[in-house]
C-alpha positions as CSV (number, residue, x, y, z in Angstrom):
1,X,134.5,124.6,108.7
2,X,131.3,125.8,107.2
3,X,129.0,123.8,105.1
4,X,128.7,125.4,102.0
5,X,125.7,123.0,100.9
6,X,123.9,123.7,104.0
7,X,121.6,126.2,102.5
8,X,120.0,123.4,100.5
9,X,118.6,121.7,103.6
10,X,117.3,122.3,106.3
11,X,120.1,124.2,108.8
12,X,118.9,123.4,112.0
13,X,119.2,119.8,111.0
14,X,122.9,120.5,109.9
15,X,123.8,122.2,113.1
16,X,122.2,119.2,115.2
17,X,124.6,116.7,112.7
18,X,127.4,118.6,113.8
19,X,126.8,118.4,117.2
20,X,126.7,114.7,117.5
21,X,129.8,114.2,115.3
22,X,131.7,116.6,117.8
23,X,130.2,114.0,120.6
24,X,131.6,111.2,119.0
25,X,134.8,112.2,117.6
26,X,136.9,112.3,120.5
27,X,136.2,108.6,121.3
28,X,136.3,106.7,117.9
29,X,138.6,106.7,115.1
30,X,136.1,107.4,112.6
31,X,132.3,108.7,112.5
32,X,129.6,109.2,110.4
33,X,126.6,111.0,110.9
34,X,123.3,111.0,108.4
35,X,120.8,113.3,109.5
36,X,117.6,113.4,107.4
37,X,114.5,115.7,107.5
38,X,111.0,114.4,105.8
39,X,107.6,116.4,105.1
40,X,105.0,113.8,103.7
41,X,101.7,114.7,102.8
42,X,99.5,111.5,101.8
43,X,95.7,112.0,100.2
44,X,94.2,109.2,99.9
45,X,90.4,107.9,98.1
46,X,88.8,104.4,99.0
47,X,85.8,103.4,98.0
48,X,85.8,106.4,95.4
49,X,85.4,108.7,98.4
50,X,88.0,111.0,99.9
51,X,89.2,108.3,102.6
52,X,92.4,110.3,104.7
53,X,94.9,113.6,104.2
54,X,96.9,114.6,106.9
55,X,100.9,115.6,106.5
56,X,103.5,113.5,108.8
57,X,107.0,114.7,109.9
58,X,110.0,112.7,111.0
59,X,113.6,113.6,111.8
60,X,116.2,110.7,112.5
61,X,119.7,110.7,112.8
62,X,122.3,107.9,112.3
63,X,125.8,107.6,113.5
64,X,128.3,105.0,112.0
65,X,131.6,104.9,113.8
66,X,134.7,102.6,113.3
67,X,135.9,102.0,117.3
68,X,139.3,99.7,117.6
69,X,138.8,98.5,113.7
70,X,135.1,97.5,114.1
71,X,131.7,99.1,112.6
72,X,129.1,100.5,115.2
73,X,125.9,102.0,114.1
74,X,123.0,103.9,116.5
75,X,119.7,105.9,115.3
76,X,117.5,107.6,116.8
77,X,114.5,109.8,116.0
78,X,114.7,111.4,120.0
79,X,116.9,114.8,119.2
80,X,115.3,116.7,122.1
81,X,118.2,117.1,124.7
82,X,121.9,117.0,124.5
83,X,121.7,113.2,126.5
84,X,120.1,111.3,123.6
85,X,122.6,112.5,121.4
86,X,125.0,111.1,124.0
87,X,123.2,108.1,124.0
88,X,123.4,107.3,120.1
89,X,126.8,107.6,120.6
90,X,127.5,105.6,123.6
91,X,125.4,102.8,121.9
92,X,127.3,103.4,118.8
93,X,130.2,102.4,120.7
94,X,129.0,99.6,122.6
95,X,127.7,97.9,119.2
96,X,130.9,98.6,117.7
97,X,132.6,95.6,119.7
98,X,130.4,93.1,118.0
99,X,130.6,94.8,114.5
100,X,132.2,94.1,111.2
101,X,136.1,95.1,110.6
102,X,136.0,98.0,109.2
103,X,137.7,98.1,105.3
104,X,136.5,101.6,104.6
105,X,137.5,104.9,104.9
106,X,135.4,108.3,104.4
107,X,135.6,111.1,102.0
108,X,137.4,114.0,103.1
109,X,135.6,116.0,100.8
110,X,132.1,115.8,99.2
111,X,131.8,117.0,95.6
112,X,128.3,116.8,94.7
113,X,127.3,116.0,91.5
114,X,125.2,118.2,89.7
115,X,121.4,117.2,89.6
116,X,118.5,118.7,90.2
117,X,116.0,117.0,92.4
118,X,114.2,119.6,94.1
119,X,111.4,121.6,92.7
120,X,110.0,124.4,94.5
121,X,106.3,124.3,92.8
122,X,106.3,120.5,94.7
123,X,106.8,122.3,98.1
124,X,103.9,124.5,96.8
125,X,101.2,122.4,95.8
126,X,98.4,122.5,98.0
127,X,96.6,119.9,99.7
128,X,93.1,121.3,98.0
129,X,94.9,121.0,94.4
130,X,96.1,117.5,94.8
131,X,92.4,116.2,96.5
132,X,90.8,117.6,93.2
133,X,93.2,116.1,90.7
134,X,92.1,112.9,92.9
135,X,88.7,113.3,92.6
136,X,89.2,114.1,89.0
137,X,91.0,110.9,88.3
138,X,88.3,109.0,89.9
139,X,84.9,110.8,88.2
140,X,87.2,109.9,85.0
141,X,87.4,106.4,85.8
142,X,83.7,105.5,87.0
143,X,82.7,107.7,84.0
144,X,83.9,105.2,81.5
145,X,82.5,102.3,84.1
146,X,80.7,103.2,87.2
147,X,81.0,99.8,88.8
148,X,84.4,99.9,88.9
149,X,85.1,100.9,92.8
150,X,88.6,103.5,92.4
151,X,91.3,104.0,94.5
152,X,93.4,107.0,94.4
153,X,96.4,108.2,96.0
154,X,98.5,111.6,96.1
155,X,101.7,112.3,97.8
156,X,104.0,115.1,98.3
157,X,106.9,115.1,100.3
158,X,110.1,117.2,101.0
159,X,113.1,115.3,102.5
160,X,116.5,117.2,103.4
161,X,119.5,115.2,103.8
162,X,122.5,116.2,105.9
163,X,125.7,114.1,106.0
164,X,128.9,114.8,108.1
165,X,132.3,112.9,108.8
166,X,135.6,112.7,111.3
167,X,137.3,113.4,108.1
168,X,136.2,116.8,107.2
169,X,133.7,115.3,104.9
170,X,130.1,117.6,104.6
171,X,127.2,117.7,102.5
172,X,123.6,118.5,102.0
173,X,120.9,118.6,99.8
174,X,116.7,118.8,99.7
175,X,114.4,116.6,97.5
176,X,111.0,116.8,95.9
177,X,108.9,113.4,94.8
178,X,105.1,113.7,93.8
179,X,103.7,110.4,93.2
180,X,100.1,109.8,92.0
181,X,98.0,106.7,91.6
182,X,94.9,105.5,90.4
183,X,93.6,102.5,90.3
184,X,90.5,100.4,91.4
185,X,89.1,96.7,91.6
186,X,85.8,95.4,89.1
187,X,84.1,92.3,90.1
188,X,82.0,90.3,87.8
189,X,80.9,87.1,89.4
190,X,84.1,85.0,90.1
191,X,86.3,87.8,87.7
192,X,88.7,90.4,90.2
193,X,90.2,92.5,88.4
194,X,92.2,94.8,89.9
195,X,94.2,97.5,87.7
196,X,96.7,100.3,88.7
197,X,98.5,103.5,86.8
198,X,101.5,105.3,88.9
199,X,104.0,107.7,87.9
200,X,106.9,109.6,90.6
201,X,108.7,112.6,89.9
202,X,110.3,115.5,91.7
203,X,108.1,117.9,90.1
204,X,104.7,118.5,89.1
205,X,104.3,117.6,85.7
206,X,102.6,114.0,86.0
207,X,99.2,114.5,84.0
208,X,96.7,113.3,86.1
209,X,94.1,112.4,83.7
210,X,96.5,110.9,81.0
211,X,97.0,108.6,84.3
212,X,93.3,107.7,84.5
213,X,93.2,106.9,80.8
214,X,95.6,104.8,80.7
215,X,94.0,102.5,83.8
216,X,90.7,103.2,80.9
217,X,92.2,101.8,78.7
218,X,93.8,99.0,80.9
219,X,90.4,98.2,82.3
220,X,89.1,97.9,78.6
221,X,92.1,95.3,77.4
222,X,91.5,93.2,80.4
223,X,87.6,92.6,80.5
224,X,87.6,90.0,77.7
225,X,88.9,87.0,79.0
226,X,91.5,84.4,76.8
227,X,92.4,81.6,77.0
228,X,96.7,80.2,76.7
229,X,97.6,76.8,76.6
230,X,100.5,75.1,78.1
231,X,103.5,75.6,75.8
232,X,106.9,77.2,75.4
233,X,105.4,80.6,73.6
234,X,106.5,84.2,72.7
235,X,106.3,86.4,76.4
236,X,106.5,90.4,76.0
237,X,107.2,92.2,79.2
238,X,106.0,96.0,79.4
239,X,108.6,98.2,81.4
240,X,106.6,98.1,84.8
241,X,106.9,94.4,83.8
242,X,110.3,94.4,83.3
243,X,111.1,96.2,86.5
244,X,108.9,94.1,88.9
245,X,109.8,90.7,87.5
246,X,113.5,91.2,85.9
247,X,115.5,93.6,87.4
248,X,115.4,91.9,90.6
249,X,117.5,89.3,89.6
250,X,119.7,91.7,87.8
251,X,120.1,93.8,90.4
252,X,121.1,90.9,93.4
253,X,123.7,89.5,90.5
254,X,125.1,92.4,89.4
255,X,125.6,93.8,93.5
256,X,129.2,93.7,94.7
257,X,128.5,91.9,97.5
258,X,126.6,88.9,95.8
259,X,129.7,88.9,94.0
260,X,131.8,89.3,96.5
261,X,130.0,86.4,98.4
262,X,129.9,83.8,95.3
263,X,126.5,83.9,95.1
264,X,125.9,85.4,91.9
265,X,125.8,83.6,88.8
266,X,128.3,87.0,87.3
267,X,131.2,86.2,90.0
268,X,133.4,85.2,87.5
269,X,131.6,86.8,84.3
270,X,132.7,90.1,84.0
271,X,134.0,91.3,80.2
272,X,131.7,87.9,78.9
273,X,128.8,88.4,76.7
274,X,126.1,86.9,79.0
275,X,123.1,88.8,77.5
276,X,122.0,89.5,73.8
277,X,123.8,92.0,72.5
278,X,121.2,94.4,71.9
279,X,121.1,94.7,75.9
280,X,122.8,97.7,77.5
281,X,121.8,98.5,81.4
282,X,123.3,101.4,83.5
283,X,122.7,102.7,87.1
284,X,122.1,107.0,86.5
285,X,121.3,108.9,89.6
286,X,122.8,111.9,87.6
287,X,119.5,112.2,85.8
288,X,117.7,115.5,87.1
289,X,113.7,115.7,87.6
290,X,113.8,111.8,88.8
291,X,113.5,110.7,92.1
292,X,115.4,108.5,92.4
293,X,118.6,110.2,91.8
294,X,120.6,112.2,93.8
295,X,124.0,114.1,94.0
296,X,125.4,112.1,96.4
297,X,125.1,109.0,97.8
298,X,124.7,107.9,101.5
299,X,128.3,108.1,101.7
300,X,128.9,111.0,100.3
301,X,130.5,109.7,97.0
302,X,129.5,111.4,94.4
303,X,126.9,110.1,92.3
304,X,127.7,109.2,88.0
305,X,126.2,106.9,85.4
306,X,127.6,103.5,85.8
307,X,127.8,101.1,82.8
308,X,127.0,97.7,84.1
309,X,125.7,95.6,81.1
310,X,127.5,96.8,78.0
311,X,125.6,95.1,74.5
312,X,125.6,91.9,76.1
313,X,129.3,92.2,78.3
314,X,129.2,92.4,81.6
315,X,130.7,95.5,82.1
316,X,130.6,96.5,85.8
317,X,129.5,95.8,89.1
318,X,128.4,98.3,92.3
319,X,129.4,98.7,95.7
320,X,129.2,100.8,98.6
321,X,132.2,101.8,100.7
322,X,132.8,98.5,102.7
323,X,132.0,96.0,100.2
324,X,134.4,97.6,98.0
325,X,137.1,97.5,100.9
326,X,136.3,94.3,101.0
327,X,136.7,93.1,97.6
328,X,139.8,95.3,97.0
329,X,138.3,98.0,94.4
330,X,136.7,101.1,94.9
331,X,133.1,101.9,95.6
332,X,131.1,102.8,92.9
333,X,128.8,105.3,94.6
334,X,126.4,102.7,95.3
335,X,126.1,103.2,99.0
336,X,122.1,103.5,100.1
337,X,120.7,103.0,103.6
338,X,117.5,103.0,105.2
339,X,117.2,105.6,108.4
340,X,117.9,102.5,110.6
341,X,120.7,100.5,108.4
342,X,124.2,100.3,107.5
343,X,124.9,101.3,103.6
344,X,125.0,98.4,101.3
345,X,125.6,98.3,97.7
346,X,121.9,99.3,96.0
347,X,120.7,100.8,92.6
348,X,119.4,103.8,92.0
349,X,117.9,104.6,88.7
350,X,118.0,102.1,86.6
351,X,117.7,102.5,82.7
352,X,117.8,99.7,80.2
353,X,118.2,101.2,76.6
354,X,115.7,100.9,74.2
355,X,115.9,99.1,70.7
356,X,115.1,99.4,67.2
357,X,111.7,97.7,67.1
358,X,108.0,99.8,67.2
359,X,106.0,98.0,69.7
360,X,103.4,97.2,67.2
361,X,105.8,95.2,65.1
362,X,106.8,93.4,68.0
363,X,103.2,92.3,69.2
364,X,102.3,91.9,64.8
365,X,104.7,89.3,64.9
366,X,103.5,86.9,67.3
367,X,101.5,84.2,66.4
368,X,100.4,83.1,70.0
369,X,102.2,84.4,73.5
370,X,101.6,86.5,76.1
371,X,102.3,90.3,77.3
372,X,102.9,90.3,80.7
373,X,102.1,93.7,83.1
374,X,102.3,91.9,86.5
375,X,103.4,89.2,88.4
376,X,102.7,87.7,91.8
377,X,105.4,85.1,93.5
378,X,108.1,85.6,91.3
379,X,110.5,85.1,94.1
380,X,109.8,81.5,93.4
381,X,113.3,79.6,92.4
382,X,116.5,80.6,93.3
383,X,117.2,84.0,92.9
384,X,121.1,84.1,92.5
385,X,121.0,81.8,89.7
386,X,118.6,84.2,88.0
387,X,115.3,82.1,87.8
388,X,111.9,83.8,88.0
389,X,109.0,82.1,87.7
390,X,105.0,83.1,89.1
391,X,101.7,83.3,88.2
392,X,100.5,86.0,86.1
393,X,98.5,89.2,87.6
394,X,97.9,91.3,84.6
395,X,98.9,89.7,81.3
396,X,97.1,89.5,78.1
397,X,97.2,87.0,75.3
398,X,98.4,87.6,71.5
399,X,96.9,86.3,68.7
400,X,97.5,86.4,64.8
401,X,99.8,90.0,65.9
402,X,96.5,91.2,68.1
403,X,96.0,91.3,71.6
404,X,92.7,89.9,72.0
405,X,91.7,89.7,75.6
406,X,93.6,88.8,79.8
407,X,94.3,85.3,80.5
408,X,94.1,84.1,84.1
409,X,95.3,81.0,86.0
410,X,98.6,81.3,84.3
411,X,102.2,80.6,85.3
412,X,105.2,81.8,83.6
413,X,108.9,80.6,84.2
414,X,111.8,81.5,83.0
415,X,115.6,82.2,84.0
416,X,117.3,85.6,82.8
417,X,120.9,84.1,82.0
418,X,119.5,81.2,79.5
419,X,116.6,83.3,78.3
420,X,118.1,86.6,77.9
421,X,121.2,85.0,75.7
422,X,118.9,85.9,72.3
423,X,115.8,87.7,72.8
424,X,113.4,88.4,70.5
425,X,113.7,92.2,70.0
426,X,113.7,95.2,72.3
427,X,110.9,98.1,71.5
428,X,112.5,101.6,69.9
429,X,111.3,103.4,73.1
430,X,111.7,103.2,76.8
431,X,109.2,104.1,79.6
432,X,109.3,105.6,83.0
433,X,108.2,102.9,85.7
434,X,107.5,105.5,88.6
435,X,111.0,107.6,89.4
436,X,113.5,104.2,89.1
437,X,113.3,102.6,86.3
438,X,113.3,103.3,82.6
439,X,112.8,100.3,80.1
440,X,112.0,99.6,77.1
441,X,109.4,96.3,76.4
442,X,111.7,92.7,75.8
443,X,110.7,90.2,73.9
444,X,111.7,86.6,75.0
445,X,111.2,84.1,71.8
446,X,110.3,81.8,74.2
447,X,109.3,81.2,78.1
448,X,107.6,78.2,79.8
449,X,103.6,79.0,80.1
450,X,101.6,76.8,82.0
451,X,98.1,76.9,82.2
452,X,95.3,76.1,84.8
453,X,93.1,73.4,83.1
């Protein structure tokens, strides 16, 4: 049967996926292969200099089989001769015998979903292009402060994605991601400061020096230095704070095989109001230009927008293929692996919706709090039960509705069940946090802040 996606990637690679499901067929009951294709090409500034560009290529290929009822998995990135591919599968089969049971089957079909994740002006850009933009960002950076000592990074890449069953099942598809960062460390006696701007997309669009001035304007916010005391106060997370610090421990609850496992603090919470009602989250690979999302995922389930926090209710929860199996429902589309790893239940794109109050309102009505960028350690406490807790990297004190300088030696605690139950307001409009996440700022009315001295 011919591939009708195949075009989209590369065809070589599908022809090579074919081959080594043909190997293994005849021996297993089911298999799986996941072929992938990946162009990278990094530039990257140290020191405010052009440190490294080069462009790396790498071709893997996985096969998952099910052999007497059990789940064996092999990879390999040697696809020379016709013995290694019989080598991933005899080792496929070997590892089978000490393998899970197998509560899956595999799609007979893949349907993918329509999104568009590849742009062709990516595949275009040129490595001359992309070590000006850097240079650009830098000379913008050291032009507002020439002490500051900038980092920059560029990176294109092209992936193509082949996936084949026993059961008939076939798809491909080729994505774009461009990622840019700037960044850079100033040191004033005992003060590091370190600051970063990022963005990722599938395209070309990311304005490189609306990137530096934001880390300007960053840099200017954090050179005064504030002071917090010790107290239960107001805490403001900004959407890259929100997705480094929260949506861990919303992801790991709301995962199928947490909750399949009685580890999450959800198990037995779906349909409750467990947030404030203002809260609604959803997983979206369907969103096109964003790379994270895709039109299938590494099962070849089609990809859709999954409701999981509904104004408050927990709505939903995501699985992959086996989890689901395993818990009696069906998978959500949720299956992700890495080139050497089963699929487990992961997000994709995660979007929080936004609220009904400006930013500026939110921040005007604070007496005394925080507004927290960064975080280090907040893997601190037990992460089923949704605590977070760590010291803060890049925050900045509010005071009388103004922010008025960073604060430093400062610890902030906090657990998303009990805390998230009434929050203090959600800003009207929601960010991009590279190609993941999209959040709004949340306002907690209160969090535990603890300060050095």
């Amino acid at each position: 049967m011919a591939n009708p996606a195949a075009h989209l990637a590369d065809r070589s690679l599908h022809d090579l996926a074919m081959q080594l499901l043909d190997r293994a067929s005849g021996h297993v009951e089911l298999a799986e292969v996941y072929a992938y294709d990946t162009t990278s090409t990094p530039v990257d500034f140290e020191s405010n200099r052009l440190k490294s560009l080069e462009t790396k290529d790498s071709r893997g290929i996985a096969l998952r089989v099910v052999k007497d009822g059990r789940v064996g998995l092999a990879t390999t990135t040697r696809l020379n001769t016709g013995s290694d591919l019989d080598q991933v599968v005899a080792d496929a089969v070997a590892l089978s015998a000490f393998g899970a049971e197998a509560k899956f089957d595999l799609p007979g079909h893949i349907v993918p979903t329509p999104v568009t994740v590849y742009d062709q002006a990516t595949s275009d850009l040129t490595v001359e292009t992309m070590v000006g933009l850097g240079q650009e960002m830098i000379d913008h950076v050291r032009a507002y402060d020439p002490d500051i000592l900038c980092q920059a990074g560029l990176r294109r890449a092209i992936e193509s994605v082949v996936l084949v069953n026993s059961r008939g099942g076939q798809g491909a598809y080729r994505k774009s991601s461009y990622a840019l960062v700037i960044g850079g460390q100033l040191i004033r006696d005992t003060d590091f400061l370190s600051i970063w701007e990022y963005d990722t997309q599938c395209g070309v669009s990311i304005n490189a020096r609306a990137l530096a001035e934001a880390a300007v304007r960053k840099f200017e916010m954090a050179k005064p230095i504030a002071k917090v005391r010790t107290a239960r106060l107001p805490v403001i997370f900004t959407p890259r704070g929100v997705a480094s610090v929260l949506l861990s421990r919303f992801g790991v609850s709301l995962s199928g095989k947490s909750v399949l496992q009685g580890s999450s603090a959800l198990s037995e919470r779906r349909g409750e109001a467990v947030f404030d009602a203002r809260l609604s989250l959803a997983d979206d690979a369907t969103i096109s230009g964003v790379s994270g999302a895709a039109p299938f995922d590494d099962e070849g389930t089609a990809t859709r927008r999954l409701e999981l926090v509904r104004h408050g209710v927990v709505d939903a929860f995501y699985y992959d293929r086996q989890t689901a199996g395993l818990a009696g429902t069906e998978t959500t589309g949720h299956g992700y692996r890495g080139a050497e790893t089963l699929p487990s239940p992961s997000t994709s794109v995660v979007c929080i919706a936004p609220g009904e109050t400006p930013l500026s309102d939110m921040i005007g009505g604070i007496g005394e709090g925080l507004l927290i960028e960064s975080m280090t350690g907040t893997f601190a406490g037990n992460i089923f039960s949704g605590d977070f807790s760590g010291n803060v990297h890049i925050g900045f004190k509010i005071e009388h509705g103004r922010i008025v300088g960073r604060v430093k030696d400062t610890m902030v605690a906090g657990n998303i069940f009990a805390d998230m139950k009434d929050l203090g307001g959600l800003s009207d409009t929601a960010d991009w946090v590279g190609g993941s996440v999209r959040s709004p700022h949340i306002l907690f009315r209160e969090l535990g802040v603890s300060a050095k001295g």
